[in-house]
TIKE-487753 format. One line per 2 residues: number of its first residue (from 1); for each residue x, y, z of C-alpha. Coordinates in Angstrom, 2 decimals. Example, Ala and Ser with C-alpha at 12.3 -4.5 7.8 and 13.67 -1.06 7.14 Angstrom:
<atoms>
1) 12.30 -4.50 7.80  13.67 -1.06 7.14
</atoms>
This chain:
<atoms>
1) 93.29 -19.64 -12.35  96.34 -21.67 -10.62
3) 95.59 -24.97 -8.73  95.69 -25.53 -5.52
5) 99.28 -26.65 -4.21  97.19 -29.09 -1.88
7) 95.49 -30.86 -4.54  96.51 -34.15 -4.89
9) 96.74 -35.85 -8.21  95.93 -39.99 -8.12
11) 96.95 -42.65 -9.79  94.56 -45.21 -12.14
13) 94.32 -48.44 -9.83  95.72 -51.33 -11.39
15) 95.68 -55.25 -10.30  98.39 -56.17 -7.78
17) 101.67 -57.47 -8.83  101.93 -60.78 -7.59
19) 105.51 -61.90 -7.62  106.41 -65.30 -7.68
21) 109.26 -66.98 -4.91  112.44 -68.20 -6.89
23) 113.18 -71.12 -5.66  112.01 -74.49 -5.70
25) 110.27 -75.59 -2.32  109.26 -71.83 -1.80
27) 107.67 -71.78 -4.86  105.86 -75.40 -4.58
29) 103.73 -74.40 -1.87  103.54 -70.80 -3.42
31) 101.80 -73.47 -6.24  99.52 -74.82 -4.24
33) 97.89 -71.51 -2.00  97.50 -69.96 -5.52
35) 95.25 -73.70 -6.44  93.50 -73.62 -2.88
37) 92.13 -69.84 -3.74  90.49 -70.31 -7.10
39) 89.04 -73.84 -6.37  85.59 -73.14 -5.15
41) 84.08 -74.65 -1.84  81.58 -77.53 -2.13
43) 78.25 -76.69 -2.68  76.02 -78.08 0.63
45) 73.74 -80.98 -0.45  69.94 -81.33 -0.30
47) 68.07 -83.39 0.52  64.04 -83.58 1.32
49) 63.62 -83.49 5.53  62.53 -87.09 6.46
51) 59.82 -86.08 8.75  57.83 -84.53 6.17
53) 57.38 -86.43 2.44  58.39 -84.89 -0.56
55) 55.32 -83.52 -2.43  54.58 -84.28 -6.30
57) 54.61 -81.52 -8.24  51.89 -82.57 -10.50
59) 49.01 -80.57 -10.01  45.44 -82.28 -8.66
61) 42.93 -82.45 -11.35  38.95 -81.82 -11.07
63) 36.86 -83.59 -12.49  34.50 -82.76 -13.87
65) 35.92 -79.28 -15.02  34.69 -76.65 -12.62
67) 33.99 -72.85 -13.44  34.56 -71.07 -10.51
69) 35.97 -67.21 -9.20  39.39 -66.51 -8.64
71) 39.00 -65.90 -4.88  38.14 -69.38 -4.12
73) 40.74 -71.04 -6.46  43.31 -69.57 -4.81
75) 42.23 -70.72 -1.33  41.15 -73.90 -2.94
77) 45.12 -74.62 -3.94  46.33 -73.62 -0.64
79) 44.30 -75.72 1.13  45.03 -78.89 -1.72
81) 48.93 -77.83 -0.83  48.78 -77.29 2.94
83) 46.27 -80.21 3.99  45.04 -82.56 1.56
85) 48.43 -83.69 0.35  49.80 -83.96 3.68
87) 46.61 -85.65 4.98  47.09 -88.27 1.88
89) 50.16 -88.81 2.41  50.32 -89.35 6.50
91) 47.13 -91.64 6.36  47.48 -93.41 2.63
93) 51.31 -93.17 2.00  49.85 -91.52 -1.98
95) 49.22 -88.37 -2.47  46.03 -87.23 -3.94
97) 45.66 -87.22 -7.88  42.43 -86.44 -8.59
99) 39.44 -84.39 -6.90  35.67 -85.62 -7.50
101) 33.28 -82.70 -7.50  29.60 -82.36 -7.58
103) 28.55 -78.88 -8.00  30.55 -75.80 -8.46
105) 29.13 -72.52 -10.44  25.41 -73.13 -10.25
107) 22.78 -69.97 -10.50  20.25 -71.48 -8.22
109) 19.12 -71.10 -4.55  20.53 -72.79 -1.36
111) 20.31 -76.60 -1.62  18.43 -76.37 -4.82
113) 15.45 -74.72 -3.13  14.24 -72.00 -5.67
115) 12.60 -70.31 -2.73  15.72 -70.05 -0.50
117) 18.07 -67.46 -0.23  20.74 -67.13 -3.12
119) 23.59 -70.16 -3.26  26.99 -68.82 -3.63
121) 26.84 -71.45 -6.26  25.65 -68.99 -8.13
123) 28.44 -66.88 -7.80  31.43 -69.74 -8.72
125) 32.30 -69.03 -5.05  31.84 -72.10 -3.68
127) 32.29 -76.00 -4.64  31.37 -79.67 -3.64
129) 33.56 -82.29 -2.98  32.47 -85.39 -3.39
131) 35.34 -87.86 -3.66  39.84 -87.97 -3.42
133) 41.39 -90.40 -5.70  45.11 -90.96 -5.30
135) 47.96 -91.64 -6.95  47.85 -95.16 -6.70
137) 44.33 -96.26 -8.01  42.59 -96.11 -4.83
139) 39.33 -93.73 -3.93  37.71 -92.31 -0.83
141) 34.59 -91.33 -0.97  33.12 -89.04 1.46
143) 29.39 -90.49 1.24  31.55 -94.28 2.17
145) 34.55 -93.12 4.01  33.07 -90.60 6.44
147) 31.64 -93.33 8.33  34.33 -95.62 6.86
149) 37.44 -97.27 7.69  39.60 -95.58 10.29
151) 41.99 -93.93 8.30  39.12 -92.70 6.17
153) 37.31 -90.99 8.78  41.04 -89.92 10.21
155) 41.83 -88.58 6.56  38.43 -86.79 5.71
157) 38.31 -85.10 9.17  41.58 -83.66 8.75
159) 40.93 -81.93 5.69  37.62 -80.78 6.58
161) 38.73 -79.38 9.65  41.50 -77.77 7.74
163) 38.68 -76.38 5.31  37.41 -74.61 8.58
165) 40.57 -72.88 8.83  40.61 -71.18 5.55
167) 37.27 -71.44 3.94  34.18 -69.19 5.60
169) 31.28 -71.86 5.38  31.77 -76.12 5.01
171) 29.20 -78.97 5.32  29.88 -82.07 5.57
173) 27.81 -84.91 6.18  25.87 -84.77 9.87
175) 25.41 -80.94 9.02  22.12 -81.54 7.12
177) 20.49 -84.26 4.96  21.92 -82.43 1.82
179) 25.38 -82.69 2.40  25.39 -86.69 3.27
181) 27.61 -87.36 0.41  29.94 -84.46 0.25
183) 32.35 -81.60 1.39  30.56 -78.22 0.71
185) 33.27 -75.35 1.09  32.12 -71.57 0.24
187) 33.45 -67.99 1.10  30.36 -66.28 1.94
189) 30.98 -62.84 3.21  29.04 -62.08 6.29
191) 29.29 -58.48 8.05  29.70 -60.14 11.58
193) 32.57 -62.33 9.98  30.98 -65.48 11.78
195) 32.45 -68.77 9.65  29.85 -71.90 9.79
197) 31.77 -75.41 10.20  29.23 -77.66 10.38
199) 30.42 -80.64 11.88  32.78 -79.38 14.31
201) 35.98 -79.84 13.10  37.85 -82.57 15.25
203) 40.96 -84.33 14.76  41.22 -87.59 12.70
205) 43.64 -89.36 15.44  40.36 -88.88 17.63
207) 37.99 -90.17 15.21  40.47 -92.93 13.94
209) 40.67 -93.70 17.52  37.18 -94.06 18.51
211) 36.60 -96.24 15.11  39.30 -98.62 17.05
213) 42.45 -97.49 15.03  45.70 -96.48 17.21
215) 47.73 -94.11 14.48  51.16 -94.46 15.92
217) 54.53 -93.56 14.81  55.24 -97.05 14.16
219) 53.27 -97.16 10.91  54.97 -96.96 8.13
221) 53.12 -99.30 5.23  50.06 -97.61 3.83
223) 47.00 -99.45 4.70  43.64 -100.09 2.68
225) 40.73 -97.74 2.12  37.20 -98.11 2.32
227) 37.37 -98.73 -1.51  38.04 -102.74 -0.60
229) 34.75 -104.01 1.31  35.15 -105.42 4.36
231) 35.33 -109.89 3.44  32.32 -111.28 5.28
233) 32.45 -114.47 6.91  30.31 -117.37 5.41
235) 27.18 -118.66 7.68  27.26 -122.01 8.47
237) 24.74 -124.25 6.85  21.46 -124.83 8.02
239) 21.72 -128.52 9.80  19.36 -130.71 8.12
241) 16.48 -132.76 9.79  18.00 -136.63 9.76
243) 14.98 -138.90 8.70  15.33 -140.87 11.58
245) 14.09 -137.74 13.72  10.61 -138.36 15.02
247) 7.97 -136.44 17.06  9.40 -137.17 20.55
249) 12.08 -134.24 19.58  10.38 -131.41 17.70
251) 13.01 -128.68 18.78  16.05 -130.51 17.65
253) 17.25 -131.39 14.23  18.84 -134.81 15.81
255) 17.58 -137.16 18.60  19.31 -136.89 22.09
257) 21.50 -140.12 22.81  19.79 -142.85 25.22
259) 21.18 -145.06 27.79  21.25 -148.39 26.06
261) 20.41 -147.64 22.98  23.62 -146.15 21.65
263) 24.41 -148.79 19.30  26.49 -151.95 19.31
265) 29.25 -151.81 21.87
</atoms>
C-alpha cells in the first residue's frame, strides 16, 4: 500500500531554545526576568482567627474508663469538639482536660429500678456526666455548679443545651430526683423520633444573667469557679452583759445614759 500524500509527518517536541541578548545592559535585565521566574511567590501566612481560640489538640480523658458503643462515641467527640471546648474556653479562658463520669455501660433498668423498662445503659449507649475539669486545675461540678456561680450555670447550660442538639435523650438536674448530680445523655431510638431534653435547654448568657452576671465582650481574664467557696463574713461578737447592768434594764446589755449622772464633768 502507498501513503497518503496528505499525511503529515511530525516532529519530536523538544524544549525551546532560549537565546541569550549579546550585550551588556540587554543582557543584565535578560539576568534578572530569568531570576524573577524561578523564584517562587511567598507562601500566605497563618495564623489562628482571633475571634475564636485555638483548640488543644490533646484529647479529653474519662475517667473512670468507660465501655461504651461506637454510635455514641462518635457523637460524644463531636459534641466535646463543637461545644464543650468552646463553652470552656468562652466562660473559663481553659479548655476542658478531663471528663468525670458516673455510669456508662450498665445492664440494669432505668434509674436502677429492676422493675422499669430497660436502661440504654445496658446497651453502652448512653453515659453520665458528672463533673469537667480543665486544663488549669480547676473543676465544675454539675451537682455544685448547676446552681453555682454564674459562669457555672452559663457554662453547664451551654453544653447541655448543645447535648439537646445532637444527643436523643439528656437529664440534667430539675428533670428528676435521679439526675441532681449529673448530665445523662443517651441515643434512644424512638419510632416517632421525639428527643427528651429535660430541662429545657436555655442559654447560659440568660441564666448567667439572672444569677446577676452581665457576660460582655469586655471580659477578657478568666474568672473563678464554683470550686473556690464563696469567703463568708465573720459575725460580730455577742456584746457582753457589763456587771454594772442591773434589773431596771433587762433588754439591754448596757444601761441607758442619765441626765446628771454621766460622770464627772
Amino acid at each position: 500500500m502507498r501513503q497518503s500524500s496528505s499525511a503529515v509527518i511530525r516532529a519530536p517536541l523538544r524544549e525551546p531554545v532560549q537565546i541569550e541578548p549579546a550585550t551588556g545592559a540587554a543582557r543584565e535585565d535578560w539576568t534578572r526576568e530569568q531570576a524573577r521566574r524561578i523564584e517562587p511567590p511567598p507562601l500566605p501566612q497563618v495564623e489562628p482567627s482571633r475571634n475564636q481560640p485555638a483548640m488543644p489538640a490533646k484529647p479529653i480523658s474519662v475517667n473512670p474508663p468507660a465501655t461504651l458503643a461506637c454510635p455514641i462515641i462518635s457523637e460524644l467527640e463531636r459534641w466535646i469538639a463543637g461545644a464543650v471546648q468552646p463553652a470552656a474556653m468562652r466562660w473559663f479562658g481553659s479548655p476542658v482536660a478531663e471528663i468525670k463520669q458516673i455510669s456508662a455501660y450498665s445492664c440494669r433498668g432505668m434509674n436502677g429500678n429492676p422493675r422499669a423498662h430497660i436502661s440504654e445503659h445496658a446497651f453502652g449507649n448512653a453515659l453520665d456526666i458528672a463533673a469537667f475539669t480543665l486544663a488549669d486545675g480547676r473543676t465544675i461540678t454539675v451537682k455544685n455548679g448547676w446552681h453555682g456561680l454564674p459562669e457555672e450555670q452559663g457554662f453547664l447550660r451551654d453544653v447541655q443545651g448543645a447535648a439537646c442538639d445532637q444527643f436523643s435523650t439528656v437529664l440534667a438536674p430539675g428533670s428528676n430526683v435521679h439526675h441532681y448530680d449529673h448530665i445523662h445523655v443517651d441515643l434512644m431510638r424512638r419510632g416517632s423520633g421525639y428527643r427528651t431534653c429535660n430541662p429545657e435547654a436555655v442559654s447560659g448568657d440568660e441564666i448567667a444573667a439572672r444569677a446577676g452576671y452581665k457576660f460582655a465582650a469586655r471580659r477578657t481574664e478568666p474568672s473563678a469557679t464554683g470550686s473556690l467557696v464563696a469567703r463568708r463574713l465573720p459575725r460580730p461578737p455577742k456584746r457582753q452583759r457589763s456587771a454594772e447592768d442591773d434589773d431596771r434594764f433587762p433588754d439591754r446589755a448596757l444601761p441607758l445614759a442619765q441626765p446628771g449622772e454621766d460622770g464627772e464633768d
